[in-house]
C-alpha positions in Angstrom: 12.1 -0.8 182.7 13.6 0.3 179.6 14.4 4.7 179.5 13.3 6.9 177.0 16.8 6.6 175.5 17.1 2.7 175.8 13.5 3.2 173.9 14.9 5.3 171.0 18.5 3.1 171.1 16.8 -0.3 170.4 13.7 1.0 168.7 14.4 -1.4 166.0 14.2 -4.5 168.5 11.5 -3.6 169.9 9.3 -3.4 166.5 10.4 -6.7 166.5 7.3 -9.4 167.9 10.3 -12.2 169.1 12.2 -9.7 170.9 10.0 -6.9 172.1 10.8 -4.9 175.3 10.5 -8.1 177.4 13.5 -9.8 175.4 15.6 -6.5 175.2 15.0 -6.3 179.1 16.2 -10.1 179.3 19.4 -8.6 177.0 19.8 -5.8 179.7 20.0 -8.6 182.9 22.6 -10.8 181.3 26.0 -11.1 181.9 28.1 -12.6 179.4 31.8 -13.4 179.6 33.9 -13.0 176.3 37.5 -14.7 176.2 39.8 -13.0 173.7 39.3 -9.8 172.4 41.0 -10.5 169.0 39.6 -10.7 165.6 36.4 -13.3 166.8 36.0 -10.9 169.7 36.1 -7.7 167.9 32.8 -8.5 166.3 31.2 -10.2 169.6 32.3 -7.3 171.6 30.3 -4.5 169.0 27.9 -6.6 168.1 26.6 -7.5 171.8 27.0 -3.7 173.1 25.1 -2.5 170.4 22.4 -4.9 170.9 22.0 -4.0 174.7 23.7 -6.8 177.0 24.1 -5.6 180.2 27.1 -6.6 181.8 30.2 -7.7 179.1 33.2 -9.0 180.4 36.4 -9.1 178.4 39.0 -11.7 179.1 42.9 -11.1 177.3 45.9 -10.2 179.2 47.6 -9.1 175.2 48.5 -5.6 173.9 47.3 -4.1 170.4 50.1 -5.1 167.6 50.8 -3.9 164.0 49.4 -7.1 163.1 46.6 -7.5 164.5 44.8 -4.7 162.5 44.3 -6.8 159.2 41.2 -8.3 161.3 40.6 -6.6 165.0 38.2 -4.0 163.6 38.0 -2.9 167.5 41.5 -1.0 167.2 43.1 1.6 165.4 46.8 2.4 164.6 46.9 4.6 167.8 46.1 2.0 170.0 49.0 -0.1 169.3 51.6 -1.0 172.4 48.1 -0.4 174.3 46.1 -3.1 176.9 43.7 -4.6 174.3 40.7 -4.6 177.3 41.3 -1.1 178.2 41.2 0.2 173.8 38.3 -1.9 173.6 36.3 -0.5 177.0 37.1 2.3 175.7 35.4 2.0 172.5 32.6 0.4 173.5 31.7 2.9 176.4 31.8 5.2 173.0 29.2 2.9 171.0 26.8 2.5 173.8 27.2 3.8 177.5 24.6 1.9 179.2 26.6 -1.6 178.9 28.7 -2.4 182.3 32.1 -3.3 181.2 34.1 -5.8 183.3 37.5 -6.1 182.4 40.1 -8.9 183.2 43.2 -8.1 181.9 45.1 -11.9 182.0 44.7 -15.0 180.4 42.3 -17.6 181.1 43.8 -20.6 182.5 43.1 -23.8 184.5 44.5 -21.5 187.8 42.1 -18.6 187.5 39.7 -19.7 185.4 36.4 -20.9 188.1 36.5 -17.5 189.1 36.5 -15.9 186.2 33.7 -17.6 184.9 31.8 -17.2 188.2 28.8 -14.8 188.2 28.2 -15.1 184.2 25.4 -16.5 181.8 26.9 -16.9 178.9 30.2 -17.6 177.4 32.0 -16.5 174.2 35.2 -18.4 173.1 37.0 -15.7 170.8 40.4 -17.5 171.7 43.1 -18.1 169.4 44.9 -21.8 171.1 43.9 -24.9 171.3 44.8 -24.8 175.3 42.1 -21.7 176.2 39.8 -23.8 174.1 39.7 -26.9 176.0 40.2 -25.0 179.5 37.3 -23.2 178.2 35.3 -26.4 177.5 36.0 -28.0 180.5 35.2 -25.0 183.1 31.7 -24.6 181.2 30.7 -28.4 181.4 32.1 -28.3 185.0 29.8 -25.5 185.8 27.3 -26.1 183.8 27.7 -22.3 181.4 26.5 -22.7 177.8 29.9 -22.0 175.9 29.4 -20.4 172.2 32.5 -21.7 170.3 34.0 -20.3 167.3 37.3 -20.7 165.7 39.1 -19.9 162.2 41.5 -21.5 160.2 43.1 -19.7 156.6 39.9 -19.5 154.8 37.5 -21.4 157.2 35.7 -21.7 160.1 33.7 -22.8 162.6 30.5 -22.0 165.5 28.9 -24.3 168.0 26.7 -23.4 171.1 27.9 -26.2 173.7 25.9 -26.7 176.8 26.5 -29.6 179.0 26.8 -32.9 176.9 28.0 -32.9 173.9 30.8 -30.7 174.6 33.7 -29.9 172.2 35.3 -33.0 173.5 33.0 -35.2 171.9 33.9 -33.9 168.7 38.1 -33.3 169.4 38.9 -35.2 172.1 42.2 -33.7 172.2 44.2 -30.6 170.5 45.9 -31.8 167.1 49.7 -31.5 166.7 50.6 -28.0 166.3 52.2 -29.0 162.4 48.7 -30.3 161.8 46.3 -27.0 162.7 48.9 -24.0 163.5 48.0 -20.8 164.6 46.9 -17.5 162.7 50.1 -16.5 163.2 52.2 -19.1 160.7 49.1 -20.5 158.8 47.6 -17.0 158.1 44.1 -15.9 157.9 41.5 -13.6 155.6 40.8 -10.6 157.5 37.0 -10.6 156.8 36.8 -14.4 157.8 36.8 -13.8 161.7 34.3 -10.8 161.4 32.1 -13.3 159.5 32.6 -15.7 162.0 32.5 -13.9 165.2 29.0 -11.9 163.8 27.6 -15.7 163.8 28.6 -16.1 167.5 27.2 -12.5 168.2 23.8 -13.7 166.5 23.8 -17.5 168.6 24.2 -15.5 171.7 21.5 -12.8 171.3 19.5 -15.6 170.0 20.5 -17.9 173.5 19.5 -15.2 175.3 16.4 -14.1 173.6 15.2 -17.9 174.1 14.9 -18.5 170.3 18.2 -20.8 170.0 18.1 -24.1 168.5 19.1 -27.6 171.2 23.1 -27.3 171.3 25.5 -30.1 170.1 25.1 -28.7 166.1 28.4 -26.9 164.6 28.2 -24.9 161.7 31.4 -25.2 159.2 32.0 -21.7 157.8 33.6 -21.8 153.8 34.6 -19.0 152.1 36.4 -20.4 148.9 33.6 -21.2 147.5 31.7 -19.4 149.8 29.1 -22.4 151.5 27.9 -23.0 155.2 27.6 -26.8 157.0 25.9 -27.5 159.7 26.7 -31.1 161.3 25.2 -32.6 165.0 28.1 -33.7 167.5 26.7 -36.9 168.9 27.9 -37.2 172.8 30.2 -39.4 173.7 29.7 -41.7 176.9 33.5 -42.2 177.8 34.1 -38.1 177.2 36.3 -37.2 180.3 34.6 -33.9 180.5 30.7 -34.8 179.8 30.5 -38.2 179.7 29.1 -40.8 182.2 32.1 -40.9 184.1 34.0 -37.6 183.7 37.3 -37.2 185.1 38.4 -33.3 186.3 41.5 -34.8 187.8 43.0 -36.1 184.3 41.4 -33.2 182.5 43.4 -31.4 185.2 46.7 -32.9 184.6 46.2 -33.1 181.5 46.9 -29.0 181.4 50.1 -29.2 183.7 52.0 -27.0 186.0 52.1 -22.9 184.7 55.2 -22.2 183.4 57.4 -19.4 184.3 57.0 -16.5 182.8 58.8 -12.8 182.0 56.6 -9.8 180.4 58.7 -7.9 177.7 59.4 -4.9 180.1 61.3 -7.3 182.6 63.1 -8.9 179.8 64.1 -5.2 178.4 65.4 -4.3 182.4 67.7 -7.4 182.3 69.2 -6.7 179.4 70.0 -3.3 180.7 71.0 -4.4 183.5 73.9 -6.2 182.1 72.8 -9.6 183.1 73.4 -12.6 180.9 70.5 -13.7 179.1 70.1 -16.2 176.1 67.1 -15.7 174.1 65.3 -19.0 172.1 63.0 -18.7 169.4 60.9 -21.6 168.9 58.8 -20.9 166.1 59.2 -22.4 162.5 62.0 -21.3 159.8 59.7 -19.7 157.7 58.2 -17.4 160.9 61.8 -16.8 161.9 63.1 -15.9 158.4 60.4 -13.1 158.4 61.9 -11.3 162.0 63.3 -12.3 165.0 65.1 -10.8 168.0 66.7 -14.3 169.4 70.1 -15.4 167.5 68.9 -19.3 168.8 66.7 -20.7 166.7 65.2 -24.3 167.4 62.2 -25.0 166.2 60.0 -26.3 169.1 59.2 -29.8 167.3 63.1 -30.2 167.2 64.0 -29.1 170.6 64.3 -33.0 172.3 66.9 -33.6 170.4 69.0 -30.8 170.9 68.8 -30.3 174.6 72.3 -30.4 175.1 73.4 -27.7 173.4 71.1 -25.4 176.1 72.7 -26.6 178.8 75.2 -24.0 180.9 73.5 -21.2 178.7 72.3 -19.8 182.2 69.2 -17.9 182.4 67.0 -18.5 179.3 64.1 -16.8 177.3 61.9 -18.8 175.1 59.8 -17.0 172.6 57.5 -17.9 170.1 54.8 -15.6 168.5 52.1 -15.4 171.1 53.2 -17.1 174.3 51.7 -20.7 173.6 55.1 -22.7 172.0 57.3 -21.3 174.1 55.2 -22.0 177.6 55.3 -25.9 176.4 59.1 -25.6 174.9 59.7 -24.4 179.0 57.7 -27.3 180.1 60.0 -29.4 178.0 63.4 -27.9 178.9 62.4 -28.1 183.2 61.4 -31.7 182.3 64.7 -32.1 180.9 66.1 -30.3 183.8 66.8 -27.0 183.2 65.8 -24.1 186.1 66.7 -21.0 184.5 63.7 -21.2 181.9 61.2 -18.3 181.4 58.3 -18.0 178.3 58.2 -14.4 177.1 54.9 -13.7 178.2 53.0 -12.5 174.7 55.5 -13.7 172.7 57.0 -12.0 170.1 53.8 -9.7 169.4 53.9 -8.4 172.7 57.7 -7.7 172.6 56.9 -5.7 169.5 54.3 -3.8 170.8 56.7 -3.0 174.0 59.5 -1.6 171.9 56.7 0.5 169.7 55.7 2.2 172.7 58.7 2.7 174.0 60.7 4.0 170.9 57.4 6.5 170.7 57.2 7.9 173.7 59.1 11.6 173.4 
């Protein structure tokens, strides 16, 4: 039963005939698992509180950064340096105590994934990669979850509720080149876009849950200059390796490869003290590098085949990029080529500037 407060709280539901108190009850028994807590999962995360969802579970393993703020509406200056599940459980608790917060403070990968996902209803993709994205897709289809997807891109973007076959596969089969779709991070984005975006996710969810959703497989493309909204069906495709007649976990599987090694920011900072020798590799473009960068090596990670020799006998090396993603597949590229010493900054460069903001402000 609902309390005399959860009465007053979603008064406004429950003058509505489609949701009523049996639908805000169905809201306060699901569990919904929501991966990145970044400018889609700002809005999820409010939006899904406020409406009464019972159990909310937030996936990131990233701190708050300077420049995040243009579009994570969840965070405030304060907060930066800080765990963004821990600033956002926080603030949520604030907006509606009854909601049970779950916090899992990592990223989602093919190695931890299943159990993650275990135990939920629901899933919201707020990610900002292409490899969370497919790991996503594939855990869902594996274990049969509904998977809301959405995703941004400059002044564009994108929702789709995904539940068994057609998956997100049928529609990319595999992530583009990196010079084809880059991230937020070197294409840039409109700060209002993923609060648009990630409202739409909020409102497929509540609707999934509700049992007022439309049959899955249809993606909405989001437009903004001129503003216009698409909405196309994903036809399934029979030879999809995730859904299809025949799928194939094992390729899917390989397909994601070994972890890479990786060293936080704070482990990083204690070698340097240390003394010990350490070369540090940014792999993001010129342009990102001309704007700031803390590595005096600078290879672009589309260009680092062909100049493998000159990393050799360097010793212990840190590759960085902005976020973590470049740099864990420029170290799966240099241990290929058969260098040991490799670590990926974990968090890239955003995290190693929301390390040294704490630290220079702590008295």
């Amino acid at each position: 039963m609902l309390s005399p407060q959860e009465q007053i709280r979603y008064q406004r539901h429950l003058s509505l005939p489609e949701v009523g108190e049996a639908g805000q009850l169905r809201l306060k028994q699901a569990r919904v698992l929501l991966v990145g807590v970044g400018g889609l999962g700002s809005p999820i995360a409010l939006y899904l509180a406020a409406a009464g969802v019972g159990t909310l579970g937030l996936v990131d393993g990233d701190q708050v950064t300077l420049s995040n703020l243009q579009r994570q509406v969840l965070y405030s200056t304060a907060a930066v340096g800080q765990a963004k599940v821990e600033v956002a459980a926080e603030r949520l608790q604030g907006l509606n105590p009854d909601v049970q917060l779950e916090l899992h403070p990592e990223s989602l990968g093919l190695h931890n994934g299943r159990e993650i996902l275990a135990g939920y209803d629901l899933v919201m993709d707020g990610s900002d990669n292409f490899a969370t994205r497919y790991v996503l897709n594939d855990l869902c289809v594996q274990m049969g979850l509904p998977l809301i997807h959405g995703s941004i891109y400059r002044f564009e973007g994108q929702v789709a509720r995904f539940h068994g076959s057609p998956c997100y596969r049928c529609l990319f089969p595999a992530p583009p080149p990196e010079s084809v779709a880059p991230n937020c991070s070197q294409a840039g984005v409109l700060g209002v876009l993923p609060g648009l975006v990630g409202t739409l996710q909020a409102l497929e969810a509540l609707k999934y849950l509700l049992g007022h959703a439309e049959a899955p497989g249809h993606m909405t493309l989001v437009h903004t200059l001129p503003l216009a909204f698409r909405t196309l069906a994903i036809p399934a495709d029979p030879a999809c390796p995730a859904c299809g007649e025949h799928p194939q976990p094992e390729v899917l599987a390989q397909a994601y490869g070994a972890q890479v090694p990786e060293v936080s920011p704070q482990t990083l900072r204690a070698w340097q003290q240390q003394g010990q020798s350490v070369t540090l590799l940014d792999v993001r473009s010129p342009e990102e590098y001309a704007h700031g960068h803390i590595a005096s090596r600078h290879i672009p990670v589309d260009q680092l085949s062909g100049a493998l020799d000159t990393l050799r006998g360097l010793g212990r090396l840190v590759v960085h990029c902005q976020s973590g993603v470049r740099s864990a597949r420029a170290v799966a590229l240099l241990q290929a080529a058969g260098l040991t010493e490799v670590f990926s900054l974990k968090g890239g460069l955003d995290a190693w500037q929301a390390f040294y903001h704490k630290e220079n402000s702590i008295p």
